[in-house]
ZAFINU-78639 format. One record per residue (C-alpha): residue in three letters; z, y, x. Coordinates in steps of 0.2 Angstrom, whole numbers, plus 5000, padded with zeros to 4 digits. Last residue first. Layout:
<nodes>
{gutor = ALA, w = Z, v = Y, u = X} $
...
</nodes>
This chain:
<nodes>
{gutor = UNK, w = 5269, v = 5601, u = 5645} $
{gutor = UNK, w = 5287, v = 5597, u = 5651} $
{gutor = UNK, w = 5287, v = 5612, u = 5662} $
{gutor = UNK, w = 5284, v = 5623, u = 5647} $
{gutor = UNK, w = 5297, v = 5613, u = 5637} $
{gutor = UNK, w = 5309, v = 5615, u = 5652} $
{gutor = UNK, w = 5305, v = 5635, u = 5652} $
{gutor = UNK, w = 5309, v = 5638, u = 5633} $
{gutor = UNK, w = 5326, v = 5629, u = 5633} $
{gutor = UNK, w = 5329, v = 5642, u = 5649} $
{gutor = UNK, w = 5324, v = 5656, u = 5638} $
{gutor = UNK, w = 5334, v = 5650, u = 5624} $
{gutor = UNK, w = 5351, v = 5648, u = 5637} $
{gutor = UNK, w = 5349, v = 5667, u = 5640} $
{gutor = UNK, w = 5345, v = 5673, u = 5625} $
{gutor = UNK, w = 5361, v = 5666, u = 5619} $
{gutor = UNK, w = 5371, v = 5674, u = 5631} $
{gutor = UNK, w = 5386, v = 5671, u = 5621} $
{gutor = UNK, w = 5388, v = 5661, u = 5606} $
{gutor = UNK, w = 5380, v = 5645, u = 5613} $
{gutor = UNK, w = 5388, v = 5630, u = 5606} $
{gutor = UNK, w = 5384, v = 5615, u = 5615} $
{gutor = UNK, w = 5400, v = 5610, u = 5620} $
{gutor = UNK, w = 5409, v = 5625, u = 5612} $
{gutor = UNK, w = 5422, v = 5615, u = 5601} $
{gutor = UNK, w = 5427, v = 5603, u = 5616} $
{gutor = UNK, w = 5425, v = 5586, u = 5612} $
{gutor = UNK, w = 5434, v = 5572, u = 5601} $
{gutor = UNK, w = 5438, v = 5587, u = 5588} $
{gutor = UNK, w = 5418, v = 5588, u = 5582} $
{gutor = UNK, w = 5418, v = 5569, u = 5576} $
{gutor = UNK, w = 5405, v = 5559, u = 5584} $
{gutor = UNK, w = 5388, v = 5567, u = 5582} $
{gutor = UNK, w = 5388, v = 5570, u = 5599} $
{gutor = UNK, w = 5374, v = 5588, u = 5601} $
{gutor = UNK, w = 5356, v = 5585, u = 5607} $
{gutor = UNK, w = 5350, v = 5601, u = 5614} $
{gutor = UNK, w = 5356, v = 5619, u = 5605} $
{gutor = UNK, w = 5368, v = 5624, u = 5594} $
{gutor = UNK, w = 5369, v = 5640, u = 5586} $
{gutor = UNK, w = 5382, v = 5652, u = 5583} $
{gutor = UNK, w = 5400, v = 5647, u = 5571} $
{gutor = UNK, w = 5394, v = 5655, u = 5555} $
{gutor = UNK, w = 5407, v = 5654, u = 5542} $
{gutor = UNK, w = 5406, v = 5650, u = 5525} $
{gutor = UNK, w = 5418, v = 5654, u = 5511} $
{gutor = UNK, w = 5421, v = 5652, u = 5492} $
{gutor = UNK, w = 5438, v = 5654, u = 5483} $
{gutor = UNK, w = 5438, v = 5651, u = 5465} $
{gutor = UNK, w = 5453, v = 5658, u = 5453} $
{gutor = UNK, w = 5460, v = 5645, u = 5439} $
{gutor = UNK, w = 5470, v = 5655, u = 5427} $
{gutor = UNK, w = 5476, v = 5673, u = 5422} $
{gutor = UNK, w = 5494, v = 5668, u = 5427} $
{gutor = UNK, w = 5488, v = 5661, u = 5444} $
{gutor = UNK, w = 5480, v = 5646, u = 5451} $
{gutor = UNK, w = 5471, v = 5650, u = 5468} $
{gutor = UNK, w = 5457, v = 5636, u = 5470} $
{gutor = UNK, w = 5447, v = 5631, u = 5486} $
{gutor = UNK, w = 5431, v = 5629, u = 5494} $
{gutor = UNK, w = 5425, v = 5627, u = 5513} $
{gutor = UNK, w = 5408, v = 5630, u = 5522} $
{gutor = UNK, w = 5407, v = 5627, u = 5541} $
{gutor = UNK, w = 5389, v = 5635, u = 5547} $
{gutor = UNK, w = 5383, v = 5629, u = 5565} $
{gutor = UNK, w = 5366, v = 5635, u = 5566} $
{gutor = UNK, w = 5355, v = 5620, u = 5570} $
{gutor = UNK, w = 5350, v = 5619, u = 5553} $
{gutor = UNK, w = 5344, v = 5635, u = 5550} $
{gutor = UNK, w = 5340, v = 5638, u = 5532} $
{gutor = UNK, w = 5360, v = 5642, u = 5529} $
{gutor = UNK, w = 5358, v = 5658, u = 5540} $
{gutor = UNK, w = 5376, v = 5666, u = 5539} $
{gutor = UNK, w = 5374, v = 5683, u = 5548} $
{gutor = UNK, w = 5387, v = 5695, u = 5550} $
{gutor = UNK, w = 5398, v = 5703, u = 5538} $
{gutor = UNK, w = 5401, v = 5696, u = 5519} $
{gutor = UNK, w = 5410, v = 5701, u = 5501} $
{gutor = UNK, w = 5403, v = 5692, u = 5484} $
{gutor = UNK, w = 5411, v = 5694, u = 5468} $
{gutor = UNK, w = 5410, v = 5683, u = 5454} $
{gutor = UNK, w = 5416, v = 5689, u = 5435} $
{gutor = UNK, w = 5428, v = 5681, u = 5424} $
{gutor = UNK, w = 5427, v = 5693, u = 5407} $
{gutor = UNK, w = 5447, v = 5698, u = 5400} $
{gutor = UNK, w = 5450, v = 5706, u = 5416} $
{gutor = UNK, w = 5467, v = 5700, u = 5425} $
{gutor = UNK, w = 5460, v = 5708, u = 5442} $
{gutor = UNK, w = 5448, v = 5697, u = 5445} $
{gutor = UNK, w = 5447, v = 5684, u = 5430} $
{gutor = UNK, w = 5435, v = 5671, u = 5439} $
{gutor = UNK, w = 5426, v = 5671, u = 5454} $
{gutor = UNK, w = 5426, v = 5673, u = 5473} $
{gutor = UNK, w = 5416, v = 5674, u = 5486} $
{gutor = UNK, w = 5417, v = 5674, u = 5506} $
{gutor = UNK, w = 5403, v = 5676, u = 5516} $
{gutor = UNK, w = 5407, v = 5675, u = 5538} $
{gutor = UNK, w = 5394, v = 5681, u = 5553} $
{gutor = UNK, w = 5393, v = 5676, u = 5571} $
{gutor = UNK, w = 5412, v = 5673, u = 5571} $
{gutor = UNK, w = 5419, v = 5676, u = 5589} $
{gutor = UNK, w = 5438, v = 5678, u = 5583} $
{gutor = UNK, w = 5438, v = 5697, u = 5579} $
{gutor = UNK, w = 5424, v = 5691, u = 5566} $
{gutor = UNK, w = 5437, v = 5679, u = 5559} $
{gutor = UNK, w = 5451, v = 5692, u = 5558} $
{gutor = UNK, w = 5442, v = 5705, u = 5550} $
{gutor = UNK, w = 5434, v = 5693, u = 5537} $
{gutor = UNK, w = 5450, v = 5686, u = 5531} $
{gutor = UNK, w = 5458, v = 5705, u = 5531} $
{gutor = UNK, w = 5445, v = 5709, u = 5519} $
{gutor = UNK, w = 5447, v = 5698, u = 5508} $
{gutor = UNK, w = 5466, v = 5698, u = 5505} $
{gutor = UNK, w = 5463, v = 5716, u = 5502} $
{gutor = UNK, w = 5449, v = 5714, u = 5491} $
{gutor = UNK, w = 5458, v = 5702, u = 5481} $
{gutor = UNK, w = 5475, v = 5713, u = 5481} $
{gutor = UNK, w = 5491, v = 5700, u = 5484} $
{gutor = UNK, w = 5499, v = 5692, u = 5470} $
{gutor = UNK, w = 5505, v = 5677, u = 5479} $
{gutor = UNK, w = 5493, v = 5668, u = 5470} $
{gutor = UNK, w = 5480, v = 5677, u = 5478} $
{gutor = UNK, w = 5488, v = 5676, u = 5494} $
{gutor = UNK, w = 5488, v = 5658, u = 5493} $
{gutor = UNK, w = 5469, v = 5658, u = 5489} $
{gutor = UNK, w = 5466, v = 5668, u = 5501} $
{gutor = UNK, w = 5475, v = 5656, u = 5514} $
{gutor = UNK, w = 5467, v = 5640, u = 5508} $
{gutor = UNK, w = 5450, v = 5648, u = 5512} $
{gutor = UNK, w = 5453, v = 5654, u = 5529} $
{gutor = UNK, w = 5461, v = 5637, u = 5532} $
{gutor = UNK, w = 5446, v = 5625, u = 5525} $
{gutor = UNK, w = 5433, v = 5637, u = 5533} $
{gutor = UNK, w = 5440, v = 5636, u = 5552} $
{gutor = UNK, w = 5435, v = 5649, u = 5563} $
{gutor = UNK, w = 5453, v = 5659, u = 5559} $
{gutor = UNK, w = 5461, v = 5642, u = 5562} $
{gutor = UNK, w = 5456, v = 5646, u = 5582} $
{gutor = UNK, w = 5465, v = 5632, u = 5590} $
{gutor = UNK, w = 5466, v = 5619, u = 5577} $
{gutor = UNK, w = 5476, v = 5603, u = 5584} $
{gutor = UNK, w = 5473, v = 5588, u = 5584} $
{gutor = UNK, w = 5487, v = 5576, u = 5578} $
{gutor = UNK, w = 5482, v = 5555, u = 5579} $
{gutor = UNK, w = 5487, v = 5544, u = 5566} $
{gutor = UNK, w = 5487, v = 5523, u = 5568} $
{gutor = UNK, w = 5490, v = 5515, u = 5552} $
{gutor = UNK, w = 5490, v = 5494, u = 5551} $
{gutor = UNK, w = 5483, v = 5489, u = 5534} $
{gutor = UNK, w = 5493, v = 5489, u = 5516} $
{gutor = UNK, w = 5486, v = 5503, u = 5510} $
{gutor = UNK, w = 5498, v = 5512, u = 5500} $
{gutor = UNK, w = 5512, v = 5503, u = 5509} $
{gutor = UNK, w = 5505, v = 5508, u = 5528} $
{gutor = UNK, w = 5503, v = 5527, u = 5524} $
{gutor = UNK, w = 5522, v = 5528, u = 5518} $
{gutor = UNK, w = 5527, v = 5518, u = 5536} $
{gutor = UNK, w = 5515, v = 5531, u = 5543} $
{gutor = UNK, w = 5521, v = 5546, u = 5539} $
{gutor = UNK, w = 5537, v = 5540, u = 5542} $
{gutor = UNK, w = 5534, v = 5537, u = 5560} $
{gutor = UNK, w = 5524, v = 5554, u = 5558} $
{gutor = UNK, w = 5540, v = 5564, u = 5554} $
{gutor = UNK, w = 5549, v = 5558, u = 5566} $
{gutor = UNK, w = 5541, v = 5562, u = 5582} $
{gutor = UNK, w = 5555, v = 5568, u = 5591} $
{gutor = UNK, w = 5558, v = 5582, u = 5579} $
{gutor = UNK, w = 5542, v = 5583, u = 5569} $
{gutor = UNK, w = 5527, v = 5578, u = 5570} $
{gutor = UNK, w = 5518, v = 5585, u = 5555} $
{gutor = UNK, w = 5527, v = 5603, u = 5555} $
{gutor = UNK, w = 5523, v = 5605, u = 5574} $
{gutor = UNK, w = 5505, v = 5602, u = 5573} $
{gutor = UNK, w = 5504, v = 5619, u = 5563} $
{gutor = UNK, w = 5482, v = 5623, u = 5565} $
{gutor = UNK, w = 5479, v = 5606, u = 5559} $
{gutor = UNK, w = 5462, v = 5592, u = 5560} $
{gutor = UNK, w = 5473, v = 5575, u = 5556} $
{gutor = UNK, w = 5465, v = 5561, u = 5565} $
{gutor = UNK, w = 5468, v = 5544, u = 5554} $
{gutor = UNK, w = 5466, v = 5526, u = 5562} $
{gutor = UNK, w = 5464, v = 5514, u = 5549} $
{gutor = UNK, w = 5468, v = 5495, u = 5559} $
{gutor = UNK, w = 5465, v = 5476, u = 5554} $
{gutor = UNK, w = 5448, v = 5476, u = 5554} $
{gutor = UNK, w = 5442, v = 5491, u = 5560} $
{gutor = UNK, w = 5443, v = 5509, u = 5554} $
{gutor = UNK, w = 5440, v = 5528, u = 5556} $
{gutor = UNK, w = 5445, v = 5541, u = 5544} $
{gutor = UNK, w = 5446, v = 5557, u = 5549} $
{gutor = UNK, w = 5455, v = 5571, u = 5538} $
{gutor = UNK, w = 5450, v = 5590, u = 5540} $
{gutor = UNK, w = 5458, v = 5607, u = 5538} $
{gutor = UNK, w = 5475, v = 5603, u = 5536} $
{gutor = UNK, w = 5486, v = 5620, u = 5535} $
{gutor = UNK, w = 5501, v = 5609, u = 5536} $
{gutor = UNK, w = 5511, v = 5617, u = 5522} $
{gutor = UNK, w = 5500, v = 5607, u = 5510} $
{gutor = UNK, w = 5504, v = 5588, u = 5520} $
{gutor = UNK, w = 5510, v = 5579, u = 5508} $
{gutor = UNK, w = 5498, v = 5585, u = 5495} $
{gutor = UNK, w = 5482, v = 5584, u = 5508} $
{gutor = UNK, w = 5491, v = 5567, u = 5515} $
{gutor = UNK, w = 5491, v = 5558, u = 5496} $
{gutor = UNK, w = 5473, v = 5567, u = 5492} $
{gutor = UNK, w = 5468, v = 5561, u = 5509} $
{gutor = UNK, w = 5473, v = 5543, u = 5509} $
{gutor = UNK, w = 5469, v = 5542, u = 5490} $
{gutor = UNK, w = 5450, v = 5545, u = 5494} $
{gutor = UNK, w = 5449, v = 5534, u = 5508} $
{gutor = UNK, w = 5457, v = 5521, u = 5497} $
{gutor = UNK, w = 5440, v = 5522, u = 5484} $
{gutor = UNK, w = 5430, v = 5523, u = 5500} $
{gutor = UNK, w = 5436, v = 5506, u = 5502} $
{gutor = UNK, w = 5435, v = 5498, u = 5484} $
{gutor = UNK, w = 5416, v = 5503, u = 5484} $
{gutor = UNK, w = 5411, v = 5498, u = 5501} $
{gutor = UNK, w = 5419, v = 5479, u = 5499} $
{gutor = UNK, w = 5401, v = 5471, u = 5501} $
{gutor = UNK, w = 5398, v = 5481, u = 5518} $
{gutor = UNK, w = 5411, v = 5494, u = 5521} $
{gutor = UNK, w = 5404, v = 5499, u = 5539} $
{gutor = UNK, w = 5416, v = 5512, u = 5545} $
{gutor = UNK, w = 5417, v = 5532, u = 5550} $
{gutor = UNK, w = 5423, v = 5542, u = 5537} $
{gutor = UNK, w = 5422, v = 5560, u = 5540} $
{gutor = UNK, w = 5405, v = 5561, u = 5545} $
{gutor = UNK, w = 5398, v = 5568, u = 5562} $
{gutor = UNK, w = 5389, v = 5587, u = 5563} $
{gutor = UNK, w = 5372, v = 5595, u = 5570} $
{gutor = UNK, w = 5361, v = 5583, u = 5563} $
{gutor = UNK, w = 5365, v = 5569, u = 5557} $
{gutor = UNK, w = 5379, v = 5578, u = 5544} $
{gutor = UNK, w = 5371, v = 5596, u = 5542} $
{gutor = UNK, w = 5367, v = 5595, u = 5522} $
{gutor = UNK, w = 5382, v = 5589, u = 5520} $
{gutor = UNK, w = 5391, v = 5603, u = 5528} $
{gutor = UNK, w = 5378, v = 5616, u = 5521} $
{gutor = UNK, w = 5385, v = 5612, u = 5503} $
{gutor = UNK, w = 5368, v = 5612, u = 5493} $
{gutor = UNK, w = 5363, v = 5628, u = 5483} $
{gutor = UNK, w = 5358, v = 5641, u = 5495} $
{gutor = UNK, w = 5350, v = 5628, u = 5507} $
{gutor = UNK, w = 5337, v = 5624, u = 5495} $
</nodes>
């Protein structure tokens, strides 16, 4: 089962928040309909951003909107500018207060959404698959990555058969809940058509309860342990013994 489903969603409660955070009651439909157009209009206005991920958080009179971005510059601006604008055209497609906060991706390299974005840019900038590949990895694992898999499918190379190919280092257990695996997909559009881009990165393992409020309101390696992880199960191990 956990090949098949998207291991974000099958995470959320668990290890990870959700990205819409609200109680719609009766009008639930109409406003995860608006969600949607907020992040296509801010995905598409926002592309050479390198947005990884849009949070939506509401109350009665006020959206507030956290932007997950690795180039915070581009969406501010000079002086702040270009998010005073962002938010007038924000405020007219939904017609509610807009408050949006910036937080920036430090390591975009451990970020699913941007690895993937980027090979698919290089693809349709008609760089090498393997090469664009195998740079990704490369700078993921030099990052702290426990593992990284990255596929893609469609017409490799201009061949006349689309074929998938599949390219990965490390470990990615997607059984394990409690392993921290982000998992992104995007499309390169080029002469031969529609190219998929597949990845999923393994973050570590968390252990202990984790906040499931959005990941980017605490520090990315509360709870995480990447290194000495023998250490911190042994200890895991001792409180349960004491407990008995």
């Amino acid at each position: 089962m956990g090949q098949k489903v998207n291991p974000v969603s099958n995470r959320l409660g668990i290890i990870r928040g959700w990205d819409s955070n609200w109680y719609g009651g009766k009008n639930y439909g109409d406003t995860l309909l608006e969600d949607s157009k907020i992040r296509k209009y801010l995905n598409a206005r926002l592309a050479k951003a390198s947005v990884s991920r849009i949070v939506i958080e509401r109350t009665l009179k006020l959206i507030t909107i956290t932007v997950c971005t690795s180039r915070p510059g581009i969406i501010i601006g000079k002086g702040g500018q270009e998010v005073d604008k962002l938010k007038e055209e924000l405020k007219k497609i939904t017609d509610k207060e807009v408050q949006i906060n910036i937080f920036e991706v430090k390591r975009p390299e451990l970020d699913a959404v941007i690895v993937a974005n980027n090979i698919a840019r290089q693809l349709e900038g008609k760089i090498a698959y393997r090469r664009a590949i195998k740079m990704a990895i490369a700078s993921t694992m030099r990052m702290g990555a426990e593992g990284i898999k990255v596929q893609v499918s469609g017409r490799l190379n201009g061949a006349e058969m689309a074929r998938s190919e599949m390219y990965k280092e490390g470990r990615t257990p997607l059984h394990t809940f409690r392993a921290d695996i982000d998992y992104a997909l995007a499309e390169a559009l080029t002469k031969v058509g529609l190219i998929g881009v597949k990845v999923w990165i393994c973050r570590g393992e968390v252990y202990g309860k984790r906040d499931l409020a959005p990941s980017f309101t605490a520090s990315k390696d509360s709870g995480r342990r990447n290194e000495n992880a023998g250490g911190s199960r042994e200890k895991n191990f001792k409180r349960k013994k004491a407990n008995r």
